[in-house]
MARKOL-18847 format. One record per residue (C-alpha): x, y, z. Coordinates in nm, 4 decimals. Layout:
% residues N
X/Y/Z;
...
END
This chain:
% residues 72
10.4967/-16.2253/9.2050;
10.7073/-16.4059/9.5109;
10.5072/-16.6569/9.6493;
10.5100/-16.7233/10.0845;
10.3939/-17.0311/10.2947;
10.1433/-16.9788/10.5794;
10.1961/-17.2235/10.8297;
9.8551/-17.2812/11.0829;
9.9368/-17.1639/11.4749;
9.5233/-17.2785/11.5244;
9.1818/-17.3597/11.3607;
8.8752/-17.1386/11.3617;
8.5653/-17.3273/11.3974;
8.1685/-17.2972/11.4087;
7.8222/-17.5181/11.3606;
7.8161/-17.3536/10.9837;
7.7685/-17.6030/10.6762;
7.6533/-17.4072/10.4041;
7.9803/-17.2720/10.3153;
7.8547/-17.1872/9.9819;
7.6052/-16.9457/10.1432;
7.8305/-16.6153/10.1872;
7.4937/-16.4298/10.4116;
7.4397/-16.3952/10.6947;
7.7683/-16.3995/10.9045;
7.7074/-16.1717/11.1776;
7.5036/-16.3779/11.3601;
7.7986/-16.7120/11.3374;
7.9725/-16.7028/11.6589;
8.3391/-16.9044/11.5965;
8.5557/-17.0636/11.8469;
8.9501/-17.0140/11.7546;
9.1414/-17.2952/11.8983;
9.5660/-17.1810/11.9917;
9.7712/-17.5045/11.8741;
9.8945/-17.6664/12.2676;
10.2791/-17.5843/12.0977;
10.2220/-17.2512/12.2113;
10.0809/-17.3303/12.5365;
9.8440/-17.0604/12.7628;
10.1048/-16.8448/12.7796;
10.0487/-16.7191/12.4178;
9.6780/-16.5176/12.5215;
9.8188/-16.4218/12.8208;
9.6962/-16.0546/12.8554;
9.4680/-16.0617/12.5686;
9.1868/-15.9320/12.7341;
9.3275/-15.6467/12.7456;
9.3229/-15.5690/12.4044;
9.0135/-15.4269/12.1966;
9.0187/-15.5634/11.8944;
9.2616/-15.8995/11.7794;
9.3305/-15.9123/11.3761;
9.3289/-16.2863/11.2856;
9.4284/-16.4005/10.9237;
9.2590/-16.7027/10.7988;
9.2346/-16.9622/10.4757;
8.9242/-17.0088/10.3161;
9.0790/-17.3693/10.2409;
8.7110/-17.5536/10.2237;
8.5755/-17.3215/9.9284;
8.5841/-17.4455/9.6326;
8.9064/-17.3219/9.3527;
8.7756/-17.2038/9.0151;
8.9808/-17.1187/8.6701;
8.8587/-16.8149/8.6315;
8.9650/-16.5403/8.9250;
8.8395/-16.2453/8.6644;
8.4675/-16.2265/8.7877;
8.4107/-16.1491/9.1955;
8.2377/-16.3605/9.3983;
8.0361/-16.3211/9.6902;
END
């Protein structure tokens, strides 16, 4: 399988610590911080959209061996 590199535009970020605890995330509200490089210009017109899509790295959960078993 080809492999790809992701390279960050931004961060996501909220008060959460538990990031164990997979319940309970409708009630999180996130802030998603644009990296300056792109400057305003980037969102300009966004509110005029319904929905955005935003792809993100669960890169403070922990790796395990085994991928066989799901996880919450």
């Amino acid at each position: 399988m080809p492999s790809f590199e992701v390279t960050p535009i931004g961060t996501v970020r909220n008060n959460r610590t538990d990031v164990q605890h997979t319940d309970n995330w409708g009630a999180v509200r996130s802030t998603i911080t644009i990296d300056e490089r792109f400057g305003e210009a980037c969102l300009q017109s966004l509110e005029g959209f319904s929905q955005v899509e935003i792809l993100f790295v669960f890169d403070q959960f922990p790796e395990h061996d085994d991928h066989r078993e799901p996880r919450p």
